[in-house]
C-alpha positions in Angstrom: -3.4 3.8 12.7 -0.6 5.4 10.4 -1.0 8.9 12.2 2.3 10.1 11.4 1.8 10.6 7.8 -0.2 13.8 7.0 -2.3 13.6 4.3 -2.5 10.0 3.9 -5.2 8.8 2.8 -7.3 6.7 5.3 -6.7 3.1 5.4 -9.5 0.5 4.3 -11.1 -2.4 6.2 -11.5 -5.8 4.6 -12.7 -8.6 6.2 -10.2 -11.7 6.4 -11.5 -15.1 8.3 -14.1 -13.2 10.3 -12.0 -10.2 10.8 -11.8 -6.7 9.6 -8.6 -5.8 9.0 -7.2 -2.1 7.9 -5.0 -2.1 4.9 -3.9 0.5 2.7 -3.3 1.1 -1.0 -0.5 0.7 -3.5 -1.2 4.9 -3.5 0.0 4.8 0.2 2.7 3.1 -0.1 3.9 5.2 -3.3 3.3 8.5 -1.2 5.3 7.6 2.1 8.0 6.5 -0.8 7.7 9.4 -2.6 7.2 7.9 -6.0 4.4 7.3 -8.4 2.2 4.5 -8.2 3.4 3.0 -11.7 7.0 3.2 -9.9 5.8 0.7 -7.6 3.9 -1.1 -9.7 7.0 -1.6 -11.7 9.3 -2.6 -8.8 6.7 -5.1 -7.9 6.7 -6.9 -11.4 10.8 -7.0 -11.4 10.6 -8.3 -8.1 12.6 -5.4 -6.2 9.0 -4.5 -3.8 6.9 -7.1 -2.7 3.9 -8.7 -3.9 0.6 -6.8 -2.5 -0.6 -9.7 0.3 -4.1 -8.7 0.1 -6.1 -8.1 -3.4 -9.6 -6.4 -3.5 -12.0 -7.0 -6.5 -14.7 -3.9 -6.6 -17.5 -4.6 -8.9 -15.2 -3.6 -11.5 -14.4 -6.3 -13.6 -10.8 -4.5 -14.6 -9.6 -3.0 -11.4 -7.6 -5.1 -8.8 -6.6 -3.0 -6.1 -2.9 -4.2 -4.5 -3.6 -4.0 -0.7 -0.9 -3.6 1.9 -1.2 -4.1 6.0 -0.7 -1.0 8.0 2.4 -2.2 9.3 4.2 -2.5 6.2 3.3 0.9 5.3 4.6 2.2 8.3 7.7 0.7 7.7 8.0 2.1 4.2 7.5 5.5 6.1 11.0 4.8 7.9 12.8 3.2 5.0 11.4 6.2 2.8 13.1 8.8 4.4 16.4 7.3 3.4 15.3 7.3 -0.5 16.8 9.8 -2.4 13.9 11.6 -4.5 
């Protein structure tokens, strides 16, 4: 869906009310930003990025993986070229 970006890495299908969706990681959004994921991560806890809308549980009991819809990615992909690295 995000063709633009080269070497993204693919998005992943969840299923929300009956219907798969494509979302992509906090690792996306970081790379169409340019910045590491703990940059984002720490944006998101001081409020300046949003909270992740979706949250996947693996059979990991410690890892919660921030989830983002393709569209919002996208849009980062714009705003990111702005960004001074």
């Amino acid at each position: 869906m995000v063709d633009k970006f080269e070497n993204l890495q693919p998005p992943v299908q969840i299923e929300i009310g009956g219907h798969f969706v494509e979302v992509f990681t906090v690792g996306a959004c970081a790379w169409v930003l340019n910045r590491s994921v703990n940059t984002i991560r720490l944006w998101e806890r001081r409020r300046l990025f949003p909270f992740a809308p979706f949250r996947q549980s693996p059979n990991i009991e410690s890892v919660n993986r921030r989830l983002y819809p393709c569209q919002f990615v996208e849009a980062l992909g714009d705003i990111g070229q702005y960004l001074v690295p």
